[in-house]
C-alpha positions, 0 to 999 in steps of 0.5 A: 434548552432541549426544546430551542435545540429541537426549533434550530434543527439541532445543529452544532459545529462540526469541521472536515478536511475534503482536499486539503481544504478545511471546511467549518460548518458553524451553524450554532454560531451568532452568525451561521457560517461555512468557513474554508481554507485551502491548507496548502496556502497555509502552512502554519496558523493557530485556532483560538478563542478570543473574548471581545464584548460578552462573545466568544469568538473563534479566531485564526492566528497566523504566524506573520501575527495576523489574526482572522476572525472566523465566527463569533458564539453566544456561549464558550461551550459552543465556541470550544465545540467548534475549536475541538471540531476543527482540531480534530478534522486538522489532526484527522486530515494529517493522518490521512496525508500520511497514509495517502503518501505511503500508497504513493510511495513517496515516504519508502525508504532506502532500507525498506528496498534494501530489505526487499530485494536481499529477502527475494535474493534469498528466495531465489536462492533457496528455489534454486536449491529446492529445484537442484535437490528434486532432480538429484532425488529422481531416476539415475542413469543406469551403468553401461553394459560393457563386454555383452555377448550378441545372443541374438544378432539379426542379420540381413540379407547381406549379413550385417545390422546396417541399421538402414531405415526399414530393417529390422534391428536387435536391441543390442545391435542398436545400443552397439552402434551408439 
């Protein structure tokens, strides 16, 4: 059968959700075909296969008790390839949605925000006191000198520290006016 694979290309039944659609490649069918269907139309449907007259056949079940005959295959390991195929696009199409609903937020619960905002609640309080234990670690303010004596007073002319702009001051002259 190797050489019948090698005349027909080799292709076998392979199946993908490309927005939210489903599409079958079954080119090993009787009849090859590409099958698609909008999966937001359909909210519910089985896939099955159905023996009717020495073939079997891939058929989707819908609900309502309708049935849709999709392709028919000479052999069931071929019709049960294209039945695994198309469970796995559905099932790896389901995960995908989920992640897709993750990122845009739409699944994010109520705790899940409760839990973010109390964790930078907390942040910011141990900041706050990180950032009040630094400035109580630096420099002091010194004592006030009280009771000084003026060893050296630099008087003007007129004999006082006026402090007027342009005179010369002494040091403690200046912390006394203050």
């Amino acid at each position: 059968m190797k050489w019948l694979e090698n005349l027909t290309g080799g292709y076998s039944s392979s199946a993908k959700v490309v927005n939210d659609t489903l599409v079958l490649s079954l080119p090993d069918a009787k009849s090859p075909i590409v099958w698609r269907m909008e999966l937001t139309e359909i909210k519910a449907a089985a896939f099955e296969l159905q023996e009717k007259e020495g073939n079997h056949i891939l058929v989707m079940s819908l609900p309502k008790g309708e049935t849709r005959e999709i392709a028919p295959f000479d052999s069931r390991a071929k019709a049960l390839k294209a039945l695994m195929s198309t469970s796995q696009a559905l099932e790896h199409a389901q995960n995908l949605s989920k992640v897709a609903a993750n990122d845009s937020g739409k699944t994010v619960t109520a705790g899940k925000n409760k839990s973010g905002a109390m964790a930078g609640l907390i942040g910011v309080v141990i900041l706050v006191g990180i950032l009040f234990m630094l400035t109580q670690i630096g420099p002091q303010k010194g004592a006030s000198f009280s009771g000084g004596s003026a060893a050296t007073s630099s008087a003007g002319p007129e004999g006082s520290a006026s402090g007027a702009p342009g005179v010369p001051m002494s040091a403690d002259d200046f912390l006394r006016q203050q």
